[in-house]
Every structure is written in C-alpha cells, then in structure tokens.
C-alpha positions, -999 to +999 in steps of 0.1 A: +000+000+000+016+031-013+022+057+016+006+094+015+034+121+025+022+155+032+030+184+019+041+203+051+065+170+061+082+171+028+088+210+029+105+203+067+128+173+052+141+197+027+147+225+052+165+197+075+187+181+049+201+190+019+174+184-016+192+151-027+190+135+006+154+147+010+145+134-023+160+098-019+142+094+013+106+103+000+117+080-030+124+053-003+092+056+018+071+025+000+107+004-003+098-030+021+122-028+051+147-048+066+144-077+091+173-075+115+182-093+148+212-091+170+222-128+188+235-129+221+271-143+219+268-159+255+240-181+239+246-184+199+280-185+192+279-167+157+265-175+121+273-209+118+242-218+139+220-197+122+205-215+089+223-202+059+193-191+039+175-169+066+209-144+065+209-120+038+243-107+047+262-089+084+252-058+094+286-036+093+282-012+121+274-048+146+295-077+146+261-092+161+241-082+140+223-094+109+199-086+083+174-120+075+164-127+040+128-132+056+105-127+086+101-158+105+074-162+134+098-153+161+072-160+185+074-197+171+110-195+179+124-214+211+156-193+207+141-159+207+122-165+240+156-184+253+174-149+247+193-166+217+186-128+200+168-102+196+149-085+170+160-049+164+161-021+138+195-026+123+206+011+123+197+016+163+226-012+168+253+016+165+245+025+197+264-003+206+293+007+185+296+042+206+292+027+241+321+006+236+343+034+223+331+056+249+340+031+279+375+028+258+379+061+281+365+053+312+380+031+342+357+001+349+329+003+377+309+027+359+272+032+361+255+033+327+216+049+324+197+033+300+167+062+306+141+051+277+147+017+278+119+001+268+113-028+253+149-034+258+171-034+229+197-010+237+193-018+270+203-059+263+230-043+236+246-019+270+244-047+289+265-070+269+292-047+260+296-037+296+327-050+316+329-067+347+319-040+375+301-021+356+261-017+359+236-004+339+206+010+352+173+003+330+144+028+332+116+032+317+093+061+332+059+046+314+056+020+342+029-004+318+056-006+290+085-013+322+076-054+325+085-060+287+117-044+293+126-063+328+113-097+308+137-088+279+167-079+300+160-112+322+161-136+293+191-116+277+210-137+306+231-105+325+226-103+357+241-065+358+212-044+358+190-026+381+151-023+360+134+010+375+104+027+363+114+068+373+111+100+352+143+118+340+133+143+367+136+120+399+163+103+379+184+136+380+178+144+413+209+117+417+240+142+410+271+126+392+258+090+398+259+082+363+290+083+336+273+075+308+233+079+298+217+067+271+182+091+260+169+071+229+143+100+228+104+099+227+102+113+190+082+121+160+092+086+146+100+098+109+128+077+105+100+051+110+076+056+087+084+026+064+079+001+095+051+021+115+023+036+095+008+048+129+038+072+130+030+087+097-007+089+110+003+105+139+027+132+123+023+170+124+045+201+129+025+206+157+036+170+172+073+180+160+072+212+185+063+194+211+086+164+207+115+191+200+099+208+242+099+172+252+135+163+245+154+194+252+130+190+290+139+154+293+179+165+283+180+191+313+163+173+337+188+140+328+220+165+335+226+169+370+225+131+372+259+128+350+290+126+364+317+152+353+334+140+322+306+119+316+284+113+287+249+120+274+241+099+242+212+116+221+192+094+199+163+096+178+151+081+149+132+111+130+147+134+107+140+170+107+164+194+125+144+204+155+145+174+171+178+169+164+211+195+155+187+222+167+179+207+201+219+198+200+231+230+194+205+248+221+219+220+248+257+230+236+242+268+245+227+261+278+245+229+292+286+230+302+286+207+272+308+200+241+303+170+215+325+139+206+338+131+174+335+092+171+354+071+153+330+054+126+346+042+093+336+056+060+320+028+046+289+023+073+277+057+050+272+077+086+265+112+080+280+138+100+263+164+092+276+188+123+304+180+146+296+156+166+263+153+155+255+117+128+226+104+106+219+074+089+199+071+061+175+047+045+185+046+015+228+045+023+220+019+054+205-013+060+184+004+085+156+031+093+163+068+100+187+072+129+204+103+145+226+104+178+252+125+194+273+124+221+276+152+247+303+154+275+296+166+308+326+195+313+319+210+343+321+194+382+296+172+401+300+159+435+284+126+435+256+116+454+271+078+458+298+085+486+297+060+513+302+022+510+287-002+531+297-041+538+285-072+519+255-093+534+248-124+528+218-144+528+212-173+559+207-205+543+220-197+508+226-227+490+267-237+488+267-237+451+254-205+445+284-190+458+306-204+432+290-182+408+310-153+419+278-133+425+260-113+456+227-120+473+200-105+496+172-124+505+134-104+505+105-125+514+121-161+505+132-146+469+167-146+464+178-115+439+213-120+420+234-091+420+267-088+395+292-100+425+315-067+413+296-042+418+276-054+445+307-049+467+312-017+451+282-002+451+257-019+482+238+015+485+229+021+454+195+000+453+182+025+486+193+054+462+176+050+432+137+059+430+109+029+421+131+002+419+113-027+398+144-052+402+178-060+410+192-083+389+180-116+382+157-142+405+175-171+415+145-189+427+130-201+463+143-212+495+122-229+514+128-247+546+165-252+532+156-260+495+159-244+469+136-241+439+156-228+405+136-198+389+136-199+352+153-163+350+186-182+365+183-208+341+185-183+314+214-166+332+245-164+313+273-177+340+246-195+361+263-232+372+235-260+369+236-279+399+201-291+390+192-319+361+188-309+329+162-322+306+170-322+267+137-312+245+125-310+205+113-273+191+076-290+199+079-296+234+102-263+237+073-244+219+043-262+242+067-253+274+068-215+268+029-219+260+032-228+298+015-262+293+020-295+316+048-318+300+038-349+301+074-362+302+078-394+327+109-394+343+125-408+376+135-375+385+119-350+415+119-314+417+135-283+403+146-294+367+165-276+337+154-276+299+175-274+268+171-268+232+203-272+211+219-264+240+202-231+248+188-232+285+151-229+279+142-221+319+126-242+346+101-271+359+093-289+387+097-325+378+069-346+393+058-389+388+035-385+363+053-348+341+068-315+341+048-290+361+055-260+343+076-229+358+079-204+329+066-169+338+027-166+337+030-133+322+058-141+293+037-169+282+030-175+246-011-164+240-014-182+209-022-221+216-021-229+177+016-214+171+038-239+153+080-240+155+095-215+132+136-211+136+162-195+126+187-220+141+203-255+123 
C-alpha cells in the first residue's frame, strides 16, 4: 500500500537536509524494510548456527548483528524466548558501536543509564558490552511498557542491571551518579515511517514542536545526574532538524557541554552532518532513519554515591550458588542476583535510586532449606546447573513457553532444567507422572495454535 506524504512533512525534510537526501528518502518511503536481529554471543555462538538461507548478509556497524532474507514467526522461535537474540532495527545497533568506544575512556565500575529503555534493545546491547563491574541502570518512566523491558533484559542472561520505572526528573535528582546515559528519545518517529504507519498517522508540525519541548526537558532534567566527564548519548530516529542538530546546538548553549567526534569508518555511509552530530539514512543503510550524538559533561559534580557499606549475605543460601561469583540479599524467600563486582562496590545504590522494579536476576526459592531454580537463573548467562537438565525438541520447547503440563515421565523429583540445542530454555518442577511447568505466567506464549518456526540449524 503506497504511503501518503504531506506536503508540510516534505517541505520540513528539505529544510532539515540537503534536496538530494530529502528526495532519496521520500523515493524510499514504499521500499519494504529490513528484518534485523542481534544474537547474544553468551548463547549463539555466531552464524554458523544460524540457517544459511535466513541471512541475507552482516550488518557492518554490529558484529552481532544481521539482516534475515525473511521474517520468520519469532514468537514460534524457542531461541528468541531463550534470549538466543533479539529482534532490532539494524541502524539503532550503532549504539552499541559508541558505548564501547566511549568506555575505551573510562575506568571500569561505571554506572550506565539506559533512561528510555523500553522494550529493551539498547538496554540488552549496553548490557553485553559492559565489563565486569560495571552496571547499567534500565528505566523506563511509562511503568505499563516497564515489564516488557525487565522480561527482555532477564532472558538476555546479564545479571548487571538494576530495571526502575522513574522519570528523568527524579532520575536527575541523583548528582554525578551516572558516567554515561543513554536518552533514545520519545520522538516524532519519521525515521519510522516505512515500518510504522501509525507514525506517519500520527505526524504533524504541531507533534514536531512538542517532541523538539519534550526532548530538550527530558535533556536538562537528565544533567545533574551525570558525572563530570561523563556522557549523554542523544538518539532519535526522526529526521527534521528540530529534534535533532537544533535541540543539540541549544543544549551545547545552555548545558557545560561540548560534542565527541567518534570514530566510525567511511564505509557504514554515517552522515555527519555537524560536529559531533550523525545520521543514517535509509537509502545508504540497512536500516531506518537514525540520529545520535554524544555530549560530555565538562563541568564538576559531586556525587551523590559516597559511602560504601559491607556485603550481606543471605542465611541459608545454598553452597553452590556461591561459586557463581555473585552477591545475594534475601526479601521475602526470593533470592535477587546481584553482579558479585559491583555489589561490593556499590551496596547503597538500590536504597538510592527511586521505584526500583528489580535488581538483577531471581535465583529462585528457599524454602525450609531447598531451593527451587527460577527460570530467570536458568537463562542466566554464567549461572552453574547444579540441577538436572532435561533435553527437549522445538515441539515440546514451543508447548513449554505456552506454559503447558509436560507430560514427560521421568524418575526425577523437583527443580529441573530444559535445553534446546543447547540453549537453557528455563525451569520445571519434575513430578511422577510430568513436568509442572515454571515459565513466567506473564511471558507466556497467548497463541495455543503457534507452530515452531527457527532460525537456528
């Protein structure tokens, strides 16, 4: 279905980018988009178990990601609920790219801000490029759209994150915490019109104003929160100026601020079309419309984080858990893994940050000295099974994440492990007769007719 453009939209794309640029884009607006994903290393080691046919070709700017030659059911996938990978827009994936070259400059123990982070693909991108000791902080102030990204992060497999639902205002209320944010802005979504008609729907200058209000609010009430020499990564994925160079250029004027030059190599075709300030474009990229920058904090911030505290330990915890190098506080019988690094470094932060959704990853239950395995530390990256593990075809894989019984007979008892081609699936109690199921009530699969559709071998 051929897409209607209006006529005030196209006059603002060629006031916002040169007439060439402008023109290629409206040529590109009925063009069928990409299908991208990014795998998780921890889980799929790399192309070779990815079936040769579903990969069109790598994207450049990722080493993880890739574009498919077709859209499979991904709910139908075992991997894609096992955190094998995750779907993404392929040009959003740079992010990735200037995290890493950003932490190139900072010593390790940082605390990264994810502040939009829902549904979770930059923040499952942060958190694997990451080092050890660092945490990232995922918030997402629309609290109904938070559980999507806490179920994506959990099944992503790190267990350094802290999920909160917040606004950028409470958020920045915690001076100099934070040496690098990410602020994938709430935008006029022009970049997205090819994939989101609702966006083209939904456009209007008067929309752009108030995105353009939005952003530069959402920027200033972000600041205080970043520590000095810190950075501030602006994203959005729309293309007219005022949500982007122009908001830049006002935060340069009001913030102590100054842009980074990146290093990005000529052939990913990234436009820098200011310094400091980068497009991509539809028709030079695998991708969607993209624009980000990178601001650095350049004036001093005492840090609210100041006083460390000692390690506690859970009573009871069981022996093995330990040798996963991690930390633990026990709340009501649920034990919560926390990243053992910065757990010792940082033991206060939890009480500091406001509407706290989760810490890390659920270990399971302890009950009267047992301990029950919760499928979020099955899917946990450097998680040591000290539990049986149950091997499983795509059918039953597909029926288990539907959260049915498993009528699998086996002379086991209690807290069991699945696998699928050697992906942990998560977690069931074995019982004489089955499997009771102990996947997530809420990230169960809805549709009881779905068949297996994969993109593994």
């Amino acid at each position: 279905m051929q897409k209607t453009l209006t006529k005030e939209f196209i006059a603002l794309l060629q006031q916002s980018l040169p007439m060439s640029e402008a023109t290629a884009i409206v040529d590109c607006i009925d063009k069928i988009p990409n299908v991208s994903i990014r795998i998780n290393r921890h889980k799929i080691a790399g192309i070779n178990q990815l079936i040769p046919s579903m990969i069109l070709r790598p994207i450049v700017h990722c080493e993880d990601g890739f574009l498919l030659s077709r859209r499979i059911s991904f709910t139908g996938d075992p991997a894609f609920h096992a955190g094998g990978y995750y779907v993404q827009e392929a040009n959003s994936m740079v992010i990735g790219h200037v995290a890493q070259e950003l932490l190139k400059t900072m010593p390790k123990g940082i605390v990264a801000l994810d502040l939009c982070g829902a549904p979770g693909g930059k923040s499952t991108h942060i958190s694997s490029v990451l080092r050890d000791g660092d945490l990232l902080v995922a918030n997402e102030t629309i609290a109904s759209r938070c559980a999507v990204l806490l179920e994506n992060l959990c099944k992503w497999g790190q267990a350094n994150h802290v999920v909160t639902t917040s606004s950028a205002q409470n958020l920045g209320k915690l001076r100099g915490l934070f040496h690098l944010v990410l602020a994938d802005m709430p935008c006029s979504g022009e970049g997205m019109f090819r994939k989101n008609p609702t966006a083209l729907n939904e456009w209007s200058i008067g929309n752009v104003q108030l995105c353009s209000e939005r952003q530069q609010r959402i920027a200033h009430d972000i600041w205080p929160s970043i520590a000095e020499g810190g950075y501030l990564v602006y994203s959005t994925c729309t293309y007219n100026k005022k949500e982007n160079e122009n908001n830049i250029n006002g935060l340069l004027n009001s913030l102590h601020a100054q842009t980074i030059k990146l290093a990005i190599p000529k052939e990913w075709n990234v436009l820098e079309t200011e310094p400091g300030m980068y497009r991509m474009m539809p028709h030079q990229t695998d991708g969607e419309g993209f624009f980000f920058s990178v601001l650095q904090k350049t004036q001093k911030e005492k840090c609210v984080l100041q006083k460390k505290i000692s390690v506690h330990t859970c009573k009871n915890l069981p022996a093995f858990l330990g040798e996963a190098h991690l930390g633990y506080e026990e709340k009501g019988g649920l034990l919560l893994i926390k990243n053992g690094h910065w757990f010792q470094h940082y033991p206060n932060l939890p009480s500091l940050l406001p509407q706290v959704k989760q810490i890390g990853i659920n270990a399971g239950l302890s009950n009267k000295k047992k301990w029950k395995p919760h499928s979020e530390y099955d899917l946990m990256i450097n998680k040591i099974d000290h539990y049986p593990i149950i091997p499983v075809d795509a059918e039953t894989a597909l029926r288990y994440y539907k959260r049915e019984f498993l009528p699998i007979k086996t002379a086991l008892k209690g807290g069991v492990g699945l696998r699928w081609k050697g992906l942990s699936l998560g977690t069931a109690n074995a019982l004489s007769h089955g499997l009771n199921n102990l996947w997530p009530m809420s990230w169960r699969i809805l549709n009881q007719s779905l068949k297996p559709d994969t993109l593994l071998i």
